[in-house]
N, C-alpha and C positions, 0 to 999 in steps of 0.2 A: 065693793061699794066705794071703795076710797081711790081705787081709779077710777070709778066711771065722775065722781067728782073732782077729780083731778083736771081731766079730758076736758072738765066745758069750764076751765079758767082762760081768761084770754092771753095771759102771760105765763101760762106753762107748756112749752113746747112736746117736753119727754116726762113721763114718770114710771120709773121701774122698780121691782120689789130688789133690794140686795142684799147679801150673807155673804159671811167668811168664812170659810175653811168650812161648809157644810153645817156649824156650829152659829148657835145664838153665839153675839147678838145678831140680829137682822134690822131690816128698815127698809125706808123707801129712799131712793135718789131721786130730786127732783130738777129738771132743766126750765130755767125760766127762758123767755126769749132775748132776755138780755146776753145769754150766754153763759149766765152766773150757775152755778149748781150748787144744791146745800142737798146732805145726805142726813136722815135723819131715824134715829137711832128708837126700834121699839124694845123696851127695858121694862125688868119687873123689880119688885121687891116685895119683902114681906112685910103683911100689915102690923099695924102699932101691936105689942102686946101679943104677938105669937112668939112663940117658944121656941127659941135657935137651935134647941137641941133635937125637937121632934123632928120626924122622920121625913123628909121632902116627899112632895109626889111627883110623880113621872115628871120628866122633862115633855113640854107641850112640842107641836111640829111648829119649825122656825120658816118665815117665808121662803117662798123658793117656788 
C-alpha cells in the first residue's frame, strides 16, 4: 500500500523497501526527482509501562 502511494506523487521518481545485513532495522529509500534521496528508517519500541524484563516475542519479518 505505501508503494502504490508512493508511485502517484509527482516528485517521487524511485521508492524501494531496504535492509541490512538481512537484519531489522529496515525502511524505505525514497528518490525524489530532484535527485535528492532520504532513506527512512521503520523502528519499534516498547510501549510506556511494559516490563523490560519480560520475555520479547518473536522477532516480526523485516522488509525485503
Amino acid at each position: 500500500m505505501l508503494f502504490d502511494i508512493l508511485d502517484q506523487a509527482s516528485d517521487i521518481t524511485d521508492a524501494q523497501p531496504w535492509q541490512e545485513n538481512d537484519e531489522c532495522p529496515s525502511g524505505v529509500e525514497i528518490t525524489f526527482s530532484t535527485g535528492a534521496r532520504i532513506w527512512m528508517a521503520i523502528t519499534g519500541g516498547s510501549a510506556t509501562g511494559t516490563d523490560p524484563t519480560a520475555p520479547r516475542p518473536p522477532p516480526h519479518r523485516c522488509l525485503g
